[in-house]
C-alpha positions as CSV (number, residue, x, y, z in Angstrom):
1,X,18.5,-13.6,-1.6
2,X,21.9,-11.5,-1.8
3,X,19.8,-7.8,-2.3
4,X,22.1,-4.5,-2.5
5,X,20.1,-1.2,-1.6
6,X,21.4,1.9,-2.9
7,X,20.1,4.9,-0.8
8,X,20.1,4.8,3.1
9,X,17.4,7.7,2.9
10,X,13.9,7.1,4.8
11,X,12.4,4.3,2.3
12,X,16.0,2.9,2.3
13,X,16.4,2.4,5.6
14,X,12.4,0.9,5.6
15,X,13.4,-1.6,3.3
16,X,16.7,-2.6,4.9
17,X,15.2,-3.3,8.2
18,X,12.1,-5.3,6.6
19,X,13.9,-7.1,4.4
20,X,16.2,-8.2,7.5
21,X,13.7,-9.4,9.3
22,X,13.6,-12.0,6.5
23,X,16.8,-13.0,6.9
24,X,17.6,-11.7,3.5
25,X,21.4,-10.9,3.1
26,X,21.3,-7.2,2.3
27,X,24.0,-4.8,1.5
28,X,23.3,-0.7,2.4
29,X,25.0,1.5,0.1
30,X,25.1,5.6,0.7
31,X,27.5,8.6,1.0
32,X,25.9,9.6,4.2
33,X,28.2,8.5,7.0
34,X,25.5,9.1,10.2
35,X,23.0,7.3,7.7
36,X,25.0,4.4,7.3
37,X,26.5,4.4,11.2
38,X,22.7,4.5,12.8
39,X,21.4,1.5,9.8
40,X,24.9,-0.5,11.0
41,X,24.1,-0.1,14.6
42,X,20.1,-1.3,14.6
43,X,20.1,-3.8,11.6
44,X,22.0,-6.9,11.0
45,X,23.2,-6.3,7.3
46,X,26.5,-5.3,5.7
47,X,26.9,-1.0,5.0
48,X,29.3,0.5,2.7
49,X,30.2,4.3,2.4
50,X,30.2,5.7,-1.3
51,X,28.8,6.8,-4.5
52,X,26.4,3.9,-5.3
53,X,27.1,4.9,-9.1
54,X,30.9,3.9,-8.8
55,X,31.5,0.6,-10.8
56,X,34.2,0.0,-7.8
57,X,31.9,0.2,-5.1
58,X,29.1,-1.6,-6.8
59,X,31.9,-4.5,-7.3
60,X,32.5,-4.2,-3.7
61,X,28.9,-5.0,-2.8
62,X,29.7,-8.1,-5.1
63,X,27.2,-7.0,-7.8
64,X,27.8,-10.0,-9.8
65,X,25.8,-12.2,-7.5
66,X,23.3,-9.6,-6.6
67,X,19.8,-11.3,-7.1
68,X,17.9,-7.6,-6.8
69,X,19.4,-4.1,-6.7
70,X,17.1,-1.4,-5.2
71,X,17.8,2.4,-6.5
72,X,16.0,4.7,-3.8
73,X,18.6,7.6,-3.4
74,X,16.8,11.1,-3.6
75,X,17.7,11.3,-6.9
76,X,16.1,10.1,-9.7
77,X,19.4,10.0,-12.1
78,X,20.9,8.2,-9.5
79,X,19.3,5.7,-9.0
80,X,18.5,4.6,-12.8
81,X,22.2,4.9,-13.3
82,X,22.9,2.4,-10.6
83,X,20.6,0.0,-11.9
84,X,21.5,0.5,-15.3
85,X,25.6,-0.2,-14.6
86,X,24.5,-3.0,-12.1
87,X,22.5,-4.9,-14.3
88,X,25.7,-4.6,-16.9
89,X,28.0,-5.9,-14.1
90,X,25.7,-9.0,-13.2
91,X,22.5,-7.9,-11.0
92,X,19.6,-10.7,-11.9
93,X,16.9,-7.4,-10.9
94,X,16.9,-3.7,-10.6
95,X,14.4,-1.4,-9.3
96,X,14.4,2.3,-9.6
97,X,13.0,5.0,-7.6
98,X,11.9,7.5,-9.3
99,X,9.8,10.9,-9.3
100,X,9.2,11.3,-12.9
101,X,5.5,10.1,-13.6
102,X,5.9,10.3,-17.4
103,X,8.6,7.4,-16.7
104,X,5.9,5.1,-15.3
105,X,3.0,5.8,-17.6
106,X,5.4,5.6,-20.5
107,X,7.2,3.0,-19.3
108,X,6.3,0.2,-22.2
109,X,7.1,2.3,-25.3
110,X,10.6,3.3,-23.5
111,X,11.5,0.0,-23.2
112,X,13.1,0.5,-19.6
113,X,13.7,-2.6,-19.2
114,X,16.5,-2.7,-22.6
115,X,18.4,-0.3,-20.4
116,X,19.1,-2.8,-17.7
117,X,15.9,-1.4,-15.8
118,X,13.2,-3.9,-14.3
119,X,10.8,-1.9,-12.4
120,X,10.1,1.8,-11.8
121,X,8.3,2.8,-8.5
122,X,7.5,6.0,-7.4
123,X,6.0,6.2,-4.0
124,X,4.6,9.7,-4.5
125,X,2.5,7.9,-7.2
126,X,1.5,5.4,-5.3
127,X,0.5,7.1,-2.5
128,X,-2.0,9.4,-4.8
129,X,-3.3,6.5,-6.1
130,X,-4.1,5.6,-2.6
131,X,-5.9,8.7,-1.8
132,X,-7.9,8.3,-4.7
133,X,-9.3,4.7,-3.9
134,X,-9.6,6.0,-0.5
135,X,-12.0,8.2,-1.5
136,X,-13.7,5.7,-4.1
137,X,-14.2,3.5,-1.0
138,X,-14.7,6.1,1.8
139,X,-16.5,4.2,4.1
140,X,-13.2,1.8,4.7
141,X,-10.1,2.8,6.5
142,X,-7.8,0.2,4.5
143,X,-8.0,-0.8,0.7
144,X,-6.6,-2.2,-2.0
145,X,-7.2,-3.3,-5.4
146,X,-6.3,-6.4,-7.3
147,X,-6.6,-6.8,-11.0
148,X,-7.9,-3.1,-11.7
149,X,-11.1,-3.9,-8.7
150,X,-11.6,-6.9,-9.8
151,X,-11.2,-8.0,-6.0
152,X,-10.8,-5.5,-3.7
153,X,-9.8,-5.4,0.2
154,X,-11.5,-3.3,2.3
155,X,-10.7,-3.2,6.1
156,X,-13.1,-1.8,8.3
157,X,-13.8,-1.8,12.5
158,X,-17.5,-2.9,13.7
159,X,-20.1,-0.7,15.5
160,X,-22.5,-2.2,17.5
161,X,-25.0,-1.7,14.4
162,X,-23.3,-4.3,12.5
163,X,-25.6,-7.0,11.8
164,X,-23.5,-9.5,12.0
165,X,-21.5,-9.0,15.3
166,X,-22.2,-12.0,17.7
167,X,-22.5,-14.2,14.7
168,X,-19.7,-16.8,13.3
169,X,-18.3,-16.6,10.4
170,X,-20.8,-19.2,8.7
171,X,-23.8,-17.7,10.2
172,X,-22.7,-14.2,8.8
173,X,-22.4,-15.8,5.4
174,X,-26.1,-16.8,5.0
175,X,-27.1,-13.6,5.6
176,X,-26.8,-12.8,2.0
177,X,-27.7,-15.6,-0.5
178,X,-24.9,-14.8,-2.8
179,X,-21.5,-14.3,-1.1
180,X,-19.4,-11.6,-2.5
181,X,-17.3,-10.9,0.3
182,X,-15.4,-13.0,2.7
183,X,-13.5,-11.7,5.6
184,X,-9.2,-12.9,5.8
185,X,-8.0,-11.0,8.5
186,X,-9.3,-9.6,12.3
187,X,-7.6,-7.9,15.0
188,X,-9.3,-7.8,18.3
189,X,-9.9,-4.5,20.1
190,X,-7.2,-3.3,22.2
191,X,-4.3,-6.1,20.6
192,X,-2.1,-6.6,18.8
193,X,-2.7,-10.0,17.2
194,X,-3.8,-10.8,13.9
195,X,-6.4,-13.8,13.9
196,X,-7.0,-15.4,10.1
197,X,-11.0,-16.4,10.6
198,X,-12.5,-19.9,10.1
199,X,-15.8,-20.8,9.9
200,X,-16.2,-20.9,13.8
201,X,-14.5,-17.7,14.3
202,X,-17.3,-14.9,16.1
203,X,-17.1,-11.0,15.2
204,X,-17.4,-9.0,18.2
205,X,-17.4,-5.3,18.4
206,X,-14.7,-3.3,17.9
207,X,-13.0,-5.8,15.9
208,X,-11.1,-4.3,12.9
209,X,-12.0,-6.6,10.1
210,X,-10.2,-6.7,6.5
211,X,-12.4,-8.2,3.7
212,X,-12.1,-9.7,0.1
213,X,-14.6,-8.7,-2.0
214,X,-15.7,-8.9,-5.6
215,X,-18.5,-6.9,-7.6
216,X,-21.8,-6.3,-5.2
217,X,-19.8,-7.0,-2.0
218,X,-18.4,-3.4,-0.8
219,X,-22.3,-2.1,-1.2
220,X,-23.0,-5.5,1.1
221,X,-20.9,-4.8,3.7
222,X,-21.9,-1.2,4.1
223,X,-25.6,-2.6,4.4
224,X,-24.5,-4.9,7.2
225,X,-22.2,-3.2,9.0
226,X,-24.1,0.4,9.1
227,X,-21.9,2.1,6.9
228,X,-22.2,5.2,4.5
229,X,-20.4,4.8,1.7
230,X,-20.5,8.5,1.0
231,X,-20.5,10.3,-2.6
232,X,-17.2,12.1,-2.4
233,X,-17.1,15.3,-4.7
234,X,-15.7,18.4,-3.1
235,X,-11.7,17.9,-1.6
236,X,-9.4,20.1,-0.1
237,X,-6.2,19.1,0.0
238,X,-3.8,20.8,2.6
239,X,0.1,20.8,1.0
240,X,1.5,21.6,-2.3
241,X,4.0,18.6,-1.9
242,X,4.4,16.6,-4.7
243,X,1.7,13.9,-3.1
244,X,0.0,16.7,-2.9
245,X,0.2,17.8,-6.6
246,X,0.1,14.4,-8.0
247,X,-3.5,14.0,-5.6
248,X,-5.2,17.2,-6.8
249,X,-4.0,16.4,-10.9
250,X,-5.5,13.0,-10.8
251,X,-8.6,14.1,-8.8
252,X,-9.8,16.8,-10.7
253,X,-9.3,14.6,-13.9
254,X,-11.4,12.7,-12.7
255,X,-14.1,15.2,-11.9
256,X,-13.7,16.3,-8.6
257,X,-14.1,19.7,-7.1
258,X,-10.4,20.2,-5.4
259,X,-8.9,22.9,-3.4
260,X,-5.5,23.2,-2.6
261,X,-4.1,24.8,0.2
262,X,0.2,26.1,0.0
263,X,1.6,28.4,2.1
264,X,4.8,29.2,0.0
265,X,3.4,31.8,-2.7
266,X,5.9,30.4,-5.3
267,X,4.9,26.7,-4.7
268,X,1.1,27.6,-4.9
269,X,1.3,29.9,-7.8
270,X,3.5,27.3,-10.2
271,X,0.6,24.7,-9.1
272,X,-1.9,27.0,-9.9
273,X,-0.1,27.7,-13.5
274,X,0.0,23.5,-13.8
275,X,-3.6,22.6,-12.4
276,X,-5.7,25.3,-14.0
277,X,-8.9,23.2,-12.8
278,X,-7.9,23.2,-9.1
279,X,-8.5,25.8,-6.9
280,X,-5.0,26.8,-5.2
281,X,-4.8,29.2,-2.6
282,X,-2.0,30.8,-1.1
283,X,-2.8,29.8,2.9
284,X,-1.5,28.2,5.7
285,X,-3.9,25.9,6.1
286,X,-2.3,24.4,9.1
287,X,-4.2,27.0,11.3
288,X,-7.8,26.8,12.2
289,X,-8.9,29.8,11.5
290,X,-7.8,29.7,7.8
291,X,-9.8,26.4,7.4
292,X,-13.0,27.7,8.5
293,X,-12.4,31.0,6.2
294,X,-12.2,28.1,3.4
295,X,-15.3,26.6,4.2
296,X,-13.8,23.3,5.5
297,X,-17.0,22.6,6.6
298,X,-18.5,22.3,3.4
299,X,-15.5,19.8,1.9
300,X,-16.7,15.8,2.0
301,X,-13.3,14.9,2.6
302,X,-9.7,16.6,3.8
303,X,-6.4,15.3,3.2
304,X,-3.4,16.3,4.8
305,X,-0.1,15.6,2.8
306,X,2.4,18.4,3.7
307,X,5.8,17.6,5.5
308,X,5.2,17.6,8.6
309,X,3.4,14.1,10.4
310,X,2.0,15.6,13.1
311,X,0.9,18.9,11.5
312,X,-1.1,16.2,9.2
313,X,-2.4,14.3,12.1
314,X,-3.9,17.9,13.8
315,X,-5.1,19.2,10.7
316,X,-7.4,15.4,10.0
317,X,-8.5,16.2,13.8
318,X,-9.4,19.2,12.9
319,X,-11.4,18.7,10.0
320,X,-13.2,15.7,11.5
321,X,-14.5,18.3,14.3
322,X,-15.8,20.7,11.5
323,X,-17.6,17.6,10.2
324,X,-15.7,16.1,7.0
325,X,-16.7,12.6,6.4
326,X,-13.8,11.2,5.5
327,X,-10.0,12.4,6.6
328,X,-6.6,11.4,5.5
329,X,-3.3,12.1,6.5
330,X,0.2,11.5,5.1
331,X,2.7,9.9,8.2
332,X,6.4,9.2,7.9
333,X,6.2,7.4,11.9
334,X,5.1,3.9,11.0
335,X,4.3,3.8,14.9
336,X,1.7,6.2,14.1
337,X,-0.6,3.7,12.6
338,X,-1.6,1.8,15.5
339,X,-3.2,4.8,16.6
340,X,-5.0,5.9,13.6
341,X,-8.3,4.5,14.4
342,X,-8.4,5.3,18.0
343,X,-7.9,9.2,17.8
344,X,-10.2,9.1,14.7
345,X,-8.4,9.5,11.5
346,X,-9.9,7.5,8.7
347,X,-7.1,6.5,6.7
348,X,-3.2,6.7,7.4
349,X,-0.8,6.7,4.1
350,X,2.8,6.3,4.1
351,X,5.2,6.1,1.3
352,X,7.5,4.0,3.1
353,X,5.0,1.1,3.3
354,X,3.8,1.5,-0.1
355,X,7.2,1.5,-1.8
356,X,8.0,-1.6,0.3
357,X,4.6,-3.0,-0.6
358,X,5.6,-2.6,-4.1
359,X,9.3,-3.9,-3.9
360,X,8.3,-7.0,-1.6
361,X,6.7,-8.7,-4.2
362,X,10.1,-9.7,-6.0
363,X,11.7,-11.3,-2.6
364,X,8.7,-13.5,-2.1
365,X,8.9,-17.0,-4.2
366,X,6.1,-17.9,-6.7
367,X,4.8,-16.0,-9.4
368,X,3.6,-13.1,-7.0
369,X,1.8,-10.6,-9.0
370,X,0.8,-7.9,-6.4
371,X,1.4,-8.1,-2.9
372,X,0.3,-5.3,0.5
373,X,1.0,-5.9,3.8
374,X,-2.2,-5.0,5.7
375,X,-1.8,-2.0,7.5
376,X,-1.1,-2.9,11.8
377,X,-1.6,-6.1,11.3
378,X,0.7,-9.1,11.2
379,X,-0.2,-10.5,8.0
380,X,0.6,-9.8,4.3
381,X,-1.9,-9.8,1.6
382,X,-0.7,-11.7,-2.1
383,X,-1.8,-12.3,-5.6
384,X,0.0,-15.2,-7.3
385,X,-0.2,-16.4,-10.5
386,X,-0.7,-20.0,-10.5
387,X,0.9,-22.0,-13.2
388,X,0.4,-26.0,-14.3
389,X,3.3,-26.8,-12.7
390,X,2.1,-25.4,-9.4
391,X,0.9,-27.9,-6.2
392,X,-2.5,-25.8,-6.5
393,X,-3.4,-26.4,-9.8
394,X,-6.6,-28.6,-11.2
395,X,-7.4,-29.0,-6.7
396,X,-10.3,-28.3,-5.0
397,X,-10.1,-25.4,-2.4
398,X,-11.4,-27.7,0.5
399,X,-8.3,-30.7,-0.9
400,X,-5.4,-28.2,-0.6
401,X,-3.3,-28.8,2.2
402,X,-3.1,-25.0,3.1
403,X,-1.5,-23.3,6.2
404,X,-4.2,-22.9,9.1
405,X,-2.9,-19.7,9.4
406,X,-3.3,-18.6,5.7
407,X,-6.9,-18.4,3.5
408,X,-7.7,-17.9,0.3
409,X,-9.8,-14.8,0.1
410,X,-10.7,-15.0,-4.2
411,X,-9.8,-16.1,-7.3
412,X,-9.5,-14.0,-10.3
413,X,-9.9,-15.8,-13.8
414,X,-10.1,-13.9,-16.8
415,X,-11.1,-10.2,-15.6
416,X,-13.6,-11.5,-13.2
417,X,-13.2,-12.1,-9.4
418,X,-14.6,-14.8,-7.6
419,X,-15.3,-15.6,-3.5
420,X,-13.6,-18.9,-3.9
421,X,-14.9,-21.6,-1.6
422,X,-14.4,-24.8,-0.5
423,X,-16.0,-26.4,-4.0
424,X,-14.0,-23.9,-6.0
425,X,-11.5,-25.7,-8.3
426,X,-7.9,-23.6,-9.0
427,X,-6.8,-23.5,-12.8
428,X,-4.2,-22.6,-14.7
429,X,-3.8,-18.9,-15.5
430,X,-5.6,-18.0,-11.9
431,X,-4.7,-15.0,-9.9
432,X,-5.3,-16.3,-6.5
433,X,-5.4,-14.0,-3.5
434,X,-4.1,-14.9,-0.4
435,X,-3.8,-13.6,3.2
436,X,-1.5,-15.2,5.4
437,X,0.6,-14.6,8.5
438,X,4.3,-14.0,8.4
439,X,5.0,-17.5,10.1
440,X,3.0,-19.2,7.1
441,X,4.0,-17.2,4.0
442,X,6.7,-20.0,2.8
443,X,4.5,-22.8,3.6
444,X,2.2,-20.5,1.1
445,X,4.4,-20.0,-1.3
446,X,5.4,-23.6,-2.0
447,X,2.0,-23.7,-3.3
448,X,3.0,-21.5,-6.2
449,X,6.2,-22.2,-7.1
């Protein structure tokens, strides 16, 4: 695919270097000359320097056979300006960036896409939304939700108490008599590679384990693996960034007790004028001291979304020592992710990742309806949509010739999700979900097409 990104910012940058990887031919577009100069230097695409806006410049990045333009300057105008005059000049797809929420939930009765406009992410959006499941599903470092929960993934590492370590796969399975969760990714302790389970395939401690499951099955594995799946109500939330903001809106919304801590007094009074249901105090909450005068101790959960990684990273440690159950911290180091369970952070959250998570889905082939790639892992997690022209369609699970190194993890048909086994039979109008290494996604996607 010929992809033009417009913004070599942070998630620019992300995106250009994934999206090589693939072998994608991508052009970099920013006005920032050391931006550009350090992207040239350590990726292998084509960089120009301008104003992605300019109707020259876009022409120069040959526009007309663009297949997908990505907007994700810092500036919301910006970038819905470039995708509006690209999609004029010839772009197939355009994707903007932006910060306004009101753009997203209103999105159908603007009619974005009239304006030349395909998709509007906003990572600061999705990144509260992941808080929020987080905390839904607190006894699992990763998750994910497909079809509104209709399947879920939930990653997790087994303890010793697990009742199922020593056992295979198939063995595991019989411990229940109706399966509502099936595991589609493990990494060994201590490695770095990403093993898709068969039925052969033993758990051993320490293994951090990523599961599908449907209604019944997150309860399940809590039961067998010794987990707490703790009632989360009271939240303090360290950072009056707009993560932050968006967080402690959507949280008390739903009901839960939030307070905020901001250190700039303007900052934490406007939020305080916005969120009258969320208890903002002007702190810097950064320093031990001021979280046990705010009764960290007493919070179910901490999350650390202010600007800084590592003051994120201390501030989770922190907490954790005073005894919150569950801990999250915002990171911009993707490197610091491999290291999340091992110092004893709960969950990670980046907005790189989960912009490119979003944005992926429109370079793979197939009708790919969602798409995640699973956090330190090797592997890539996708919803299609299958269609009756697709290889899969009217098969039997156990008759499709699928990638060894690629499962099935459930089937969603109608609002309902399904732990598809061999005996399952794929129709049209299913959402299949699919894990598969990197090597095996194309062999995967000629299923869909």
């Amino acid at each position: 695919m010929k992809i033009i990104i417009a913004g070599a910012g942070e998630v620019g940058f992300h995106l250009a270097k994934l999206l090589s990887y693939e072998s994608q031919e991508i052009t970099l577009i920013d006005i920032d000359k050391e931006s550009l100069s350090y992207a040239d230097t350590h990726l292998d695409i084509k960089v120009i320097r301008g104003d992605a806006t300019s109707i020259g410049i876009l022409r120069e990045a040959n526009v007309d056979v663009c297949d997908l333009l990505i907007g994700v300057t810092a500036s919301e105008t910006t970038n819905i300006t470039v995708c509006v005059l690209a999609k004029q000049l010839g772009a197939k797809r355009t994707i903007a960036r932006i910060s306004n929420n009101e753009f997203i939930s209103n999105k159908e009765e603007i009619g974005f896409t009239r304006f030349g406009i395909d998709e509007l992410i906003s990572p600061e959006a999705l990144a509260a939304s992941e808080i929020e499941l987080s905390l839904r599903q607190s006894s699992f470092s990763d998750t994910y939700e497909f079809e509104e929960g209709a399947l879920t993934m939930a990653g997790l590492t087994l303890s010793k108490e697990a009742s199922f370590v020593g056992k295979n796969v198939k063995e595991a399975a019989k411990i229940f008599p109706e399966i509502h969760f099936i595991p589609i990714a493990i990494q060994r302790q201590g490695t770095q590679y990403t093993l898709i389970p068969r039925g052969d395939t033993i758990f051993k401690e320490g293994d951090n384990v990523v599961f599908i499951t449907s209604e019944g099955g997150a309860e399940e594995l809590c039961r067998l693996t010794g987990k707490t799946n703790t009632d989360i109500k009271s939240v303090m939330i360290l950072g009056g960034t707009e993560i932050g903001f968006k967080a402690a809106k959507d949280l008390s919304d739903k009901g839960f007790n939030i307070k905020l801590l901001e250190g700039d007094k303007e900052r934490a009074f406007d939020i305080a004028d916005q969120l009258p249901n969320v208890l903002v105090i002007k702190s810097d909450g950064r320093k031990v001291d001021v979280l046990d005068e705010e009764s960290i101790g007493d919070m179910d959960a901490f999350i650390a979304v202010g600007d800084n990684s590592e003051t994120n990273i201390m501030s989770c440690l922190v907490a954790k020592s005073k005894g919150v159950k569950k801990s999250i911290a915002l990171v911009e180091n993707m490197d610091y992710f491999e290291l999340s369970h091992s110092i004893g952070i709960d969950t990670l959250i980046n907005k790189k990742l989960l912009a490119a998570n979003s944005i992926f889905r429109y370079i793979r082939k197939g009708e790919v309806v969602a798409m995640t790639k699973l956090s330190n892992m090797n592997a890539e997690l996708l919803e299609f949509e299958v269609k009756s022209r697709s290889a899969i369609c009217n098969k039997l699970i156990k008759n499709i010739d699928f990638p060894r190194s690629a499962i099935i993890g459930g089937v969603i048909r109608g609002n309902i999700g399904y732990i598809a086994l061999g005996d399952f039979k794929i129709q049209e109008g299913d959402k299949v979900v699919v894990c598969s290494l990197l090597r095996s996604i194309k062999g995967v996607e000629k299923l869909f097409l």
